[in-house]
C-alpha positions as CSV (number, residue, x, y, z in Angstrom):
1,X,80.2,112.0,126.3
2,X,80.4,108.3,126.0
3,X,82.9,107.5,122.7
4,X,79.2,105.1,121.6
5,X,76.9,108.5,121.0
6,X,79.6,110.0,118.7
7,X,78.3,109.2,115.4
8,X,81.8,110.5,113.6
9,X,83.1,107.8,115.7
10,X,81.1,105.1,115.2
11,X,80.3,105.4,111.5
12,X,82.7,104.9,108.2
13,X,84.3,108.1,107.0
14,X,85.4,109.7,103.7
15,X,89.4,110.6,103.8
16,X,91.2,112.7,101.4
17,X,95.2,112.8,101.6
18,X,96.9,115.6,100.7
19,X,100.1,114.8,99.9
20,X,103.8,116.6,99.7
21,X,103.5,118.2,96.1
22,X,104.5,116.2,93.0
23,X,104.5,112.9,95.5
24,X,100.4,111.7,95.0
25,X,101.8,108.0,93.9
26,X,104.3,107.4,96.5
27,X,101.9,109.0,99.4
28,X,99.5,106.5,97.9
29,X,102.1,103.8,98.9
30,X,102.9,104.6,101.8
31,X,99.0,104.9,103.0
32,X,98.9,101.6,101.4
33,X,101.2,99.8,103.6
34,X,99.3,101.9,106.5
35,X,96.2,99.6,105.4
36,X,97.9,96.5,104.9
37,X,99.6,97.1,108.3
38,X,97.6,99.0,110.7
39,X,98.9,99.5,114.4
40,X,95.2,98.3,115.8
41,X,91.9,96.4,115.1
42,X,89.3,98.4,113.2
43,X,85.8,98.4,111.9
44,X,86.1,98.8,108.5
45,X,87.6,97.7,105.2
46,X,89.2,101.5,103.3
47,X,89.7,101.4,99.9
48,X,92.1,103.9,98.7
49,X,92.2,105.9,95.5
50,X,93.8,108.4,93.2
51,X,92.4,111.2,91.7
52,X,93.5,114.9,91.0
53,X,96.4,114.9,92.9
54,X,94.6,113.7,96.1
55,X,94.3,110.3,97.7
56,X,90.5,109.8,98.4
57,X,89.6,107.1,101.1
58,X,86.4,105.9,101.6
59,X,85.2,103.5,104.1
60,X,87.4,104.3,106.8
61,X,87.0,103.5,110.4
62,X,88.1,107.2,112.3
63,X,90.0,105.7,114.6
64,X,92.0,104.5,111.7
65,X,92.1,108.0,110.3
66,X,94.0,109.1,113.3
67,X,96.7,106.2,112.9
68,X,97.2,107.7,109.4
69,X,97.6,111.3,110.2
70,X,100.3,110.5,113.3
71,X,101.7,107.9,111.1
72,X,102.3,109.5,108.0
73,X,105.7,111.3,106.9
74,X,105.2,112.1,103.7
75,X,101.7,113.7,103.3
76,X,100.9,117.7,104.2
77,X,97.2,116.9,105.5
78,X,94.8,114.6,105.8
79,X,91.2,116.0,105.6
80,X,87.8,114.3,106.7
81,X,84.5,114.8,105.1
82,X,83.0,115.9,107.9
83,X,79.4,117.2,106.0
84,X,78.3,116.7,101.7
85,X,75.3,117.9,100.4
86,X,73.0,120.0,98.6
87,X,73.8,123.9,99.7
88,X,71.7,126.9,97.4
89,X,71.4,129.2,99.7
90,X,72.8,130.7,103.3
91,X,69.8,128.2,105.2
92,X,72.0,125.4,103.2
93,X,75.1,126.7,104.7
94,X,73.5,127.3,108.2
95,X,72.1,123.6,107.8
96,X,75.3,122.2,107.4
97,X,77.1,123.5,110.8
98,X,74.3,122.7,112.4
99,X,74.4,118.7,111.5
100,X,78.3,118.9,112.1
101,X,77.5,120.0,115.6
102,X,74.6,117.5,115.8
103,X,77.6,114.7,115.2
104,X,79.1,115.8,118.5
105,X,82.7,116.6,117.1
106,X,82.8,120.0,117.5
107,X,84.5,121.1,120.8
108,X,82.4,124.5,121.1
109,X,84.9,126.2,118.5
110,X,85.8,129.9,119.0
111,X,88.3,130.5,116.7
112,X,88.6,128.6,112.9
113,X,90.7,128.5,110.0
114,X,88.4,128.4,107.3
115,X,89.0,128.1,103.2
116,X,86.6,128.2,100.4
117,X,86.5,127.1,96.9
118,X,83.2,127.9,95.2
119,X,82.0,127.4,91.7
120,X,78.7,127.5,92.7
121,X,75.2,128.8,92.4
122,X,75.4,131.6,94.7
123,X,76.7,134.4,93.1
124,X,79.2,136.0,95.7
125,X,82.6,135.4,96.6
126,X,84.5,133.1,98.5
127,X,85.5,135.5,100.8
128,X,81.9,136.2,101.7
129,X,80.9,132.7,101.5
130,X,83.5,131.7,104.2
131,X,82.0,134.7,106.2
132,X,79.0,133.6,106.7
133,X,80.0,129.6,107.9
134,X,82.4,131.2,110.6
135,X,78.9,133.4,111.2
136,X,76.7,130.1,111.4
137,X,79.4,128.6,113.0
138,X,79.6,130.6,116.3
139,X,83.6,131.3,115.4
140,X,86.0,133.9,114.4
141,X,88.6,133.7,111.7
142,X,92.1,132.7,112.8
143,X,94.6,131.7,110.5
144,X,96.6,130.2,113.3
145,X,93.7,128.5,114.3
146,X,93.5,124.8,115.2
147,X,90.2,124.1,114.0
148,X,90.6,124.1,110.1
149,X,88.1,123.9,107.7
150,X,88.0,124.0,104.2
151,X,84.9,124.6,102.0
152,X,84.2,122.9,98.6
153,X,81.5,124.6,96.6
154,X,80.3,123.0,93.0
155,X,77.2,123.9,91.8
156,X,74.2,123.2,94.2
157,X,77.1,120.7,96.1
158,X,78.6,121.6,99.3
159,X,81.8,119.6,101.2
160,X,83.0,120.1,104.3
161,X,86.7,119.1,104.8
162,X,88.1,119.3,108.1
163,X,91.8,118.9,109.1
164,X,92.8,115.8,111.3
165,X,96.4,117.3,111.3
166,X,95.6,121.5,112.3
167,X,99.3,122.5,111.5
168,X,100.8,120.8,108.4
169,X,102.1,117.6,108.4
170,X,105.9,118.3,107.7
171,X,106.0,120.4,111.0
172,X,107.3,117.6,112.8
173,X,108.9,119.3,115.6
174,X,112.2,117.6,116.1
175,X,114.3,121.1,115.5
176,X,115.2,123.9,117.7
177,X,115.8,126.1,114.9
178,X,113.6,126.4,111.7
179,X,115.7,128.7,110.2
180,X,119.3,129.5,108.6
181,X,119.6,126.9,105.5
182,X,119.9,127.8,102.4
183,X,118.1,125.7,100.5
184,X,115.2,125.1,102.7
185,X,113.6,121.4,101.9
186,X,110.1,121.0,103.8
187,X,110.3,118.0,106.0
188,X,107.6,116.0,104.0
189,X,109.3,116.6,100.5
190,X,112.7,115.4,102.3
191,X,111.1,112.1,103.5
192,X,109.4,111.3,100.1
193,X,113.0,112.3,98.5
194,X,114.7,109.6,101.5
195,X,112.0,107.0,100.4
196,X,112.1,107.1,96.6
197,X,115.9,107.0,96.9
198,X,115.3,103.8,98.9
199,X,112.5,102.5,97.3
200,X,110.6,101.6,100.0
201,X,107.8,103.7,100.5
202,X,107.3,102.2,103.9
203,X,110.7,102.5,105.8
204,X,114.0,100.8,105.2
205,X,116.3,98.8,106.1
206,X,118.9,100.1,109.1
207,X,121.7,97.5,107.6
208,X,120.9,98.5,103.7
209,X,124.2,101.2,104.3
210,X,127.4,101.1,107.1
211,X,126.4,105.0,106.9
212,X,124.6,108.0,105.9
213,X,126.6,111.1,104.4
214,X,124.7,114.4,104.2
215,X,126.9,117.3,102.7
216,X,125.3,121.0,102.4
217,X,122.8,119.2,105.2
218,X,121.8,123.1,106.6
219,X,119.6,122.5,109.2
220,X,119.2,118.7,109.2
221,X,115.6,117.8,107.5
222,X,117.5,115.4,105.3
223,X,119.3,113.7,107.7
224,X,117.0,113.8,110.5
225,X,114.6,112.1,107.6
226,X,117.0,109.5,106.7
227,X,116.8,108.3,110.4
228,X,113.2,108.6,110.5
229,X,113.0,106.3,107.5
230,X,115.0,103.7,108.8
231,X,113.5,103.6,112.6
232,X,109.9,103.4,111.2
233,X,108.8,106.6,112.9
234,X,106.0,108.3,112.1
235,X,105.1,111.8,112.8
236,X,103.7,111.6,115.8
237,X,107.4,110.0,117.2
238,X,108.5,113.5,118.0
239,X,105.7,114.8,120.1
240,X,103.8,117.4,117.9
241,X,100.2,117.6,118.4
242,X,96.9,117.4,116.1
243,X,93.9,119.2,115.7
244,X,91.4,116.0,116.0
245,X,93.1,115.2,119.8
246,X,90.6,118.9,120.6
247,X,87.6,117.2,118.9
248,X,84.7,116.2,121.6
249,X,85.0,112.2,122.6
250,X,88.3,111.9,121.6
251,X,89.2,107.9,122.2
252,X,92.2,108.8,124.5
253,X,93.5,105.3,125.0
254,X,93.8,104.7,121.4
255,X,95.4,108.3,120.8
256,X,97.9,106.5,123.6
257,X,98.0,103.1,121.9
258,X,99.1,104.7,118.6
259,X,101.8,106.7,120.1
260,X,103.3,104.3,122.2
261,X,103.2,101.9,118.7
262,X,105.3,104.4,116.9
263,X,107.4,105.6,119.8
264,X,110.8,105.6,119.0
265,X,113.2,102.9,120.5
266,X,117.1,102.6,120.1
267,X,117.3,100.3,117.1
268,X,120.0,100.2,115.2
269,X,120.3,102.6,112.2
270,X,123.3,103.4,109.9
271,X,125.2,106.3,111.3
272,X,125.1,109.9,110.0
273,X,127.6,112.7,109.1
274,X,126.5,116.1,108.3
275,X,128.7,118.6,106.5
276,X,127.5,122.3,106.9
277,X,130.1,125.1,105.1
278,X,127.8,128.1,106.6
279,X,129.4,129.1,110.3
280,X,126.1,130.4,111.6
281,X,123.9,127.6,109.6
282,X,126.7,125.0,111.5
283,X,125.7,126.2,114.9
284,X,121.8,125.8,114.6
285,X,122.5,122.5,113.0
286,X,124.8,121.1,116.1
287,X,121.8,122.1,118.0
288,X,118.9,120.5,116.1
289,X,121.1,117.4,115.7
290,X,121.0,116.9,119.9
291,X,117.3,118.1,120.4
292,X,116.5,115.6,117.5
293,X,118.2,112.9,118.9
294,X,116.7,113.7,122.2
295,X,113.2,113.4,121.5
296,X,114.1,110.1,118.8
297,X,116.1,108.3,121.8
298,X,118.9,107.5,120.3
299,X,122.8,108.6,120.9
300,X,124.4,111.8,120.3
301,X,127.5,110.2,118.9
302,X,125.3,108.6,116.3
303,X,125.3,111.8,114.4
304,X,128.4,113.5,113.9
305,X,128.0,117.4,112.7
306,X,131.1,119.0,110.7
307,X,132.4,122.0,109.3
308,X,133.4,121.8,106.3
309,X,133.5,122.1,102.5
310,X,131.9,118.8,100.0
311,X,134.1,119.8,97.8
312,X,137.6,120.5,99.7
313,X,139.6,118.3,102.1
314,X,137.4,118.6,105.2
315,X,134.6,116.9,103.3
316,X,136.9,113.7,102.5
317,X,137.9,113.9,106.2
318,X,134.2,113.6,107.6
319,X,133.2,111.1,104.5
320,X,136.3,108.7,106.0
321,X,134.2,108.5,109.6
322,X,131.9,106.1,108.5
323,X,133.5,104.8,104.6
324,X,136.2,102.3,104.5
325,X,136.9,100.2,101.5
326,X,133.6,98.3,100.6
327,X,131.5,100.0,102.3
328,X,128.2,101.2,101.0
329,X,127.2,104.9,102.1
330,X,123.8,106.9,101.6
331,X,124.5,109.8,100.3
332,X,121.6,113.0,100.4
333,X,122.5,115.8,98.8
334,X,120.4,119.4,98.3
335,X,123.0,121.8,97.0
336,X,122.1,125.5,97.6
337,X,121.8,126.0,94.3
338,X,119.8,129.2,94.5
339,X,123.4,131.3,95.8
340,X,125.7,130.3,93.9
341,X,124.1,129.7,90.0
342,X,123.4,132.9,87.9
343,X,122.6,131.2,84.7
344,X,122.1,127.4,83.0
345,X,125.5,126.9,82.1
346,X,127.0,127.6,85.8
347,X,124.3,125.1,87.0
348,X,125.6,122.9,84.3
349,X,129.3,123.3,85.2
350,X,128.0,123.4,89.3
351,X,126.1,120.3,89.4
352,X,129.1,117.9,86.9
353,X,131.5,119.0,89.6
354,X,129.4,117.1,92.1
355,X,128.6,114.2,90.3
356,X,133.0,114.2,89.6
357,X,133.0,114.9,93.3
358,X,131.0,111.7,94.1
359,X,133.5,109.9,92.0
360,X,136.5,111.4,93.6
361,X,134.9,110.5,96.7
362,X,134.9,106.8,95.7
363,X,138.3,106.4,94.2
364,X,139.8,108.1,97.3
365,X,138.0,106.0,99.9
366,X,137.1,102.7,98.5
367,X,133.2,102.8,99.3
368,X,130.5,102.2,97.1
369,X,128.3,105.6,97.1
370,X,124.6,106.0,96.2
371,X,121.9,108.3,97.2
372,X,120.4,111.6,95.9
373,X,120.6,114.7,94.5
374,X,118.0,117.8,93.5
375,X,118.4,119.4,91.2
376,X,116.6,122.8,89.7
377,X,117.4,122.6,86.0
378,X,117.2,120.4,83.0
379,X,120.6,120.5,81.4
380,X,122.1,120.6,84.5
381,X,120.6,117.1,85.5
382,X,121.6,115.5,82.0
383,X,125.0,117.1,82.7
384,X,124.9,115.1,86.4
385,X,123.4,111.8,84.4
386,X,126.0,111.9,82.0
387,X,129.1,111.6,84.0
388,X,127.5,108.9,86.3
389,X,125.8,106.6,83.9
390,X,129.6,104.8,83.2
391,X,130.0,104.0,87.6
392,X,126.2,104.2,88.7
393,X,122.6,103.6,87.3
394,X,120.6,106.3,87.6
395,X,116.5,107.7,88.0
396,X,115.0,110.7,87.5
397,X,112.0,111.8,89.2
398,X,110.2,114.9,89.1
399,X,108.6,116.4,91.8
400,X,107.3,120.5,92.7
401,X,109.3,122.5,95.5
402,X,108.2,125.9,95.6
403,X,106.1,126.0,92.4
404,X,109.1,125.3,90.6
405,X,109.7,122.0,89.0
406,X,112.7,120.1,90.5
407,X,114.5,117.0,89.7
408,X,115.3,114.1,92.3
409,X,117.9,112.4,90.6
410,X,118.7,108.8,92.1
411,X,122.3,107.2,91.7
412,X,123.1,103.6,92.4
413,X,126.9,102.6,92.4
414,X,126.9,99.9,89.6
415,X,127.2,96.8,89.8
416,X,125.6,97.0,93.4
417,X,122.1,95.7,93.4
418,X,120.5,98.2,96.0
C-alpha cells in the first residue's frame, strides 16, 4: 500500500510522551531540542506541552513521531492517539477498531498488549472492557506483545493510545547481561541523571571533562549513558527495534534516513573508568563494556573496567588513569545503598564518607571532581551537602526510582564554572 493512502501518515497526529518518572521537565527539553532540531523535513509545526506528568504533542507530522521515539533517551514511551471519541456502549468500542483499521495502520494484529483505564459510563471493569477491544479487535492478549495498546475511558470519552516504542524505551540493548548490580538504575533514569548533572538536556560536550569516573558502576548503565550523552546517540544507536517499524506502510527509507542520522561514529568522547567491588557483578560488566562498545563503534581501550574498592587504594589507582593535576573528571556515582544501610544514621555516616572520599580523591590527585550522586534518604543528602558546600556548589533534584523518592544530588568543584 502506497505511503499516500495511509491516512495516519499523511495527516497531523496527537503525541503523548511518557517520560522516566520524576523527569516530565527535563523530557520536555530534550523533545524540545528534538523540534528545534529535527534530523528531516516535515509537514507540520508540533507544539509541545506539559500536563499531569505527560508531555502532550499535538500537530505532529508521524514521520516526525518516529524520529522522536528512536531519538529519545530519556523518555519510557511515546504513545499516539491513534482513535478519540464518544464510546457508551460495546457498538462504541466495536466502532473504534474498526476506523483504526480503516486508517490502514494495523498490520492484521494477532496478538496485543492491551491496558485500560475507565471512569466511565459503562458500569463493568477494566478487565472486561479490555476484553471485549482484543474481541472487536481480532487479537489475543499478550503481555509480551508488540502491538500495545492502552485504553482511556472518561465518561462517554474513549482514547486510544498506541505505543510507537512496543518494549520500553530504556531497553536500549547495548548489554549482554541485564542482570547482577546491586543497585539497578533503569537506563532512562541514568541518562536523565547524566543530563541534569550536565545541564544539557540535549547532549554534551566530549571536551567538557579529560575523563569519566564511575565507581560502584555494576553493570554499566551509568557509564554506558555518560557516553551516549556526549556522542549524541539516540536510542535507536544500538539497534533495538520498535513496534511502529510492524505497522502497515511503514516509510522504510525514512526509518533508514533516521538511523543512519543517529548512527554512532568514532568521535571523540572523554574516557571512562569503571570500578566494580562485586567479583561476579565485575565479570558481566567487562562483558557489557566490549558488546557496548561494539555496537557504539568506538575502542575497547576507551573504557577501562577495574576491580576494586571506591573507598580503598585500588580506587585511587583506577581514579589516577585518567586525573592528573588540573584535570576535570565526571564523576557518576549510585552507591548500593540498599546492602549495606540498616537505618538513617548508617546512611548518614555511609553517604559523608563519600562525599570525604571525593575530597580525598582531590587532595591526593590534584583534579577538579564533579558529577553525581543518588541518594535514598533526606538526612543522609544534607549530611553529603554539608561537607561539600566549603570545595563544591551543589543541587538537589528529586526524582522517583522504584516508587521511592530519591535524591540526585549535583556537585560542582568550586571555583570551576562547569
Amino acid at each position: 500500500m502506497a505511503d499516500r493512502t495511509l491516512k495516519y501518515l499523511s495527516r497531523p497526529a496527537s503525541i503523548l510522551v511518557r517520560p522516566a518518572p520524576g523527569w516530565v521537565d527535563l523530557v520536555a527539553g530534550e523533545f524540545a531540542q528534538f523540534v528545534a532540531n529535527p534530523v528531516a523535513r516535515y509537514k507540520f509545526a508540533p507544539e509541545l506541552k506539559v500536563e499531569k506528568g505527560v508531555i502532550r504533542a499535538s500537530n505532529v507530522d508521524f514521520r516526525q513521531a518516529m524520529e522522536w521515539t528512536m531519538r529519545s533517551l530519556t523518555a519510557h514511551d511515546v504513545e499516539w492517539e491513534a482513535w478519540e471519541g464518544r464510546c457508551t456502549s460495546w457498538k462504541g468500542l466495536a466502532k473504534a477498531c474498526d476506523e483504526m483499521k480503516a486508517s490502514g495502520f494495523l498490520p492484521g494484529v494477532v496478538k496485543a498488549h492491551v491496558a485500560a483505564k475507565a471512569n466511565a459510563s459503562f458500569v463493568v471493569s477494566s478487565a472486561v472492557i479490555r476484553e471485549h477491544f482484543l474481541e472487536a479487535l481480532g487479537a489475543s492478549s499478550d503481555e509480551n506483545a508488540e502491538m500495545r495498546f492502552r485504553l482511556d475511558l472518561y465518561r462517554d470519552r474513549l482514547r486510544v493510545l498506541v505505543s510507537l516504542a512496543g518494549e520500553p524505551l530504556y531497553k536500549r540493548g547495548y548489554k549482554k547481561h541485564l542482570t547482577g548490580a546491586t543497585a539497578p538504575l533503569p537506563e532512562h533514569q541514568a541518562a536523565a541523571c547524566v543530563r541534569a548533572t550536565l545541564k544539557e538536556p540535549g547532549g554534551a560536550s566530549a571536551g567538557d571533562f579529560a575523563g569519566v569516573y564511575v565507581p560502584f558502576a555494576g553493570t554499566g548503565t551509568l557509564a554506558f549513558e555518560s557516553v551516549a550523552a556526549q556522542m549524541g546517540l539516540g536510542g535507536c544507536s544500538f539497534g533495538r527495534r520498535y513496534a511502529f517499524e510492524s505497522f502497515a506502510g511503514m516509510p522504510e527509507a525514512t526509518i533508514a534516513h533516521i538511523r543512519k542520522k543517529l548512527a554512532p561514529d568514532a568521535a571523540r568522547f572523554a574516557p571512562l573508568v569503571c570500578v566494580e567491588r562485586s567479583e561476579d557483578v565485575l565479570s558481566d560488566l567487562r562483558d557489557n563494556a566490549g558488546y557496548f562498545c561494539d555496537v557504539a563503534g568506538i575502542s575497547p581501550e576507551t573504557i577501562h573496567v577495574a576491580g576494586g574498592d571506591f573507598f580503598k587504594a585500588d580506587g585511587d589507582r583506577a581514579l589516577r588513569r585518567i586525573a592528573s593535576h588540573g584535570t576535570k573528571i565526571l564523576m557518576l556515582l549510585n552507591p548500593p545503598y540498599g546492602q549495606r544501610l540498616k537505618a538513617p544514621a548508617e546512611a548518614r555516616k555511609y553517604f559523608t564518607r563519600i562525599a570525604d572520599r571525593i575530597i580525598d580523591l582531590e587532595m591526593k590527585t590534584g583534579a577538579a571532581i564533579s558529577g553525581m550522586c543518588l541518594i535514598p534518604d533526606e538526612s543522609a543528602s544534607a549530611a553529603f551537602v554539608k561537607l561539600l558546600k566549603k570545595t563544591h556548589k551543589t543541587t538537589t533534584t528529586h526524582f522517583t526510582h522504584g516508587g521511592a523518592d530519591m535524591r540526585l544530588v549535583v556537585f560542582r568543584h568550586h571555583p570551576v564554572d562547569m
